[in-house]
C-alpha positions as CSV (number, residue, x, y, z in Angstrom):
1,X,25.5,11.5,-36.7
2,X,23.6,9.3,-38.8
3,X,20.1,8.4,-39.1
4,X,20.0,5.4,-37.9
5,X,22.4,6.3,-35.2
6,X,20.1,9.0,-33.5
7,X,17.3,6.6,-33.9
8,X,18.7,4.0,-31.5
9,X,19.8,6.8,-29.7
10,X,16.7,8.0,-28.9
11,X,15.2,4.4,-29.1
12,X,18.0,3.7,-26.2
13,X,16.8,6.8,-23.9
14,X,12.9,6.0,-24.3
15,X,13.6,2.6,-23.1
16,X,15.4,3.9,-20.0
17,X,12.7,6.3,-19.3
18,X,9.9,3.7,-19.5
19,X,12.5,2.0,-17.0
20,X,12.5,4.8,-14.2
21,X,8.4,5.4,-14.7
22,X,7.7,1.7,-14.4
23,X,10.2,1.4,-11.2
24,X,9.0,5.0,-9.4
25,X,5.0,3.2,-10.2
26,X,6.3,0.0,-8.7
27,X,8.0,2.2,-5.5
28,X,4.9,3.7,-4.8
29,X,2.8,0.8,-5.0
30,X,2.1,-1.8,-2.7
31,X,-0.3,-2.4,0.6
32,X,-1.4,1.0,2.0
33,X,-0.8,1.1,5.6
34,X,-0.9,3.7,8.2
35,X,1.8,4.8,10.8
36,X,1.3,1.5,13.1
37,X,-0.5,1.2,16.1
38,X,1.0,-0.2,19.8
39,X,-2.3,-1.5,20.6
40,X,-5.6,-2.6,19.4
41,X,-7.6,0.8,20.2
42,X,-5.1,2.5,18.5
43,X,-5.2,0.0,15.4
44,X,-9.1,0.7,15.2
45,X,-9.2,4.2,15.1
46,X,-6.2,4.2,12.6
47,X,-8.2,2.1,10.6
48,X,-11.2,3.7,10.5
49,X,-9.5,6.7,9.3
50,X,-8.6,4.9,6.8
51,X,-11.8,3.4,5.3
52,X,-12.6,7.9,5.1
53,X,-14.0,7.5,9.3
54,X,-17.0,6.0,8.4
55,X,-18.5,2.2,9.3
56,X,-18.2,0.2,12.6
57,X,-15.2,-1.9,13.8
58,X,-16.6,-5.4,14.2
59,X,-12.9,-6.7,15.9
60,X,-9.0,-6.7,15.9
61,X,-6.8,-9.4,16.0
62,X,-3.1,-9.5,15.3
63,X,-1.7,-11.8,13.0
64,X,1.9,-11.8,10.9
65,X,2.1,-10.6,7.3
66,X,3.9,-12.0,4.8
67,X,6.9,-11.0,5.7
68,X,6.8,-12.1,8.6
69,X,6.1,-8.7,11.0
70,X,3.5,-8.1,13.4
71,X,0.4,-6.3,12.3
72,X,-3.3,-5.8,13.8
73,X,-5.8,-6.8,11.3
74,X,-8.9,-4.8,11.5
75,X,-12.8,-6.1,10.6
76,X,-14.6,-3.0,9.3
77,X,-18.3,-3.6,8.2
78,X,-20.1,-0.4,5.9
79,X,-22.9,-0.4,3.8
80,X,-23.2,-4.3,4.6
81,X,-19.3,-5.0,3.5
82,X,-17.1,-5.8,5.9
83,X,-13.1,-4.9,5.4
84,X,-10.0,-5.9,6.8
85,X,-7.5,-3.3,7.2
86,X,-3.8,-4.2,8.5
87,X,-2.2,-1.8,10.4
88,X,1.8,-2.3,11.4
89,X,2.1,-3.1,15.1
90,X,4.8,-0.6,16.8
């Protein structure tokens, strides 16, 4: 094989690898939430879990994402920062 052959060869396979590390980045990306919750105790303790089970839960409200599914949207304040942490509603 020529030269220049085996160079876009190999030009050819880095491109598809960059591909498949790019798209498994982009997989595992995206909002972190936890299991989902059926109610709004449930939603709070997730939540502080969450934030490493430190600070204080100042409320809970549910409220629809952006796509459109029901999740409980939790107020954490720590360290004087407060924190809003969605958890899916089951």
């Amino acid at each position: 094989m020529p030269t220049h052959q085996l160079a876009n060869s190999l030009k050819t396979v880095a491109r598809a690898l960059g591909l498949v590390v790019i798209l498994a980045c982009v997989a595992t990306s995206g909002p972190a939430y936890a299991n989902g919750a059926s109610n709004e105790k449930q939603a709070a303790s997730q939540a502080l879990k969450e934030n490493g089970g430190s600070g204080e839960v100042l409320g809970v409200s549910k409220e629809k994402n952006s796509r459109g599914k029901s999740v409980f949207a939790v107020k954490i304040i720590e360290n004087g920062r407060v924190r809003v942490i969605r958890i899916p509603q089951n």
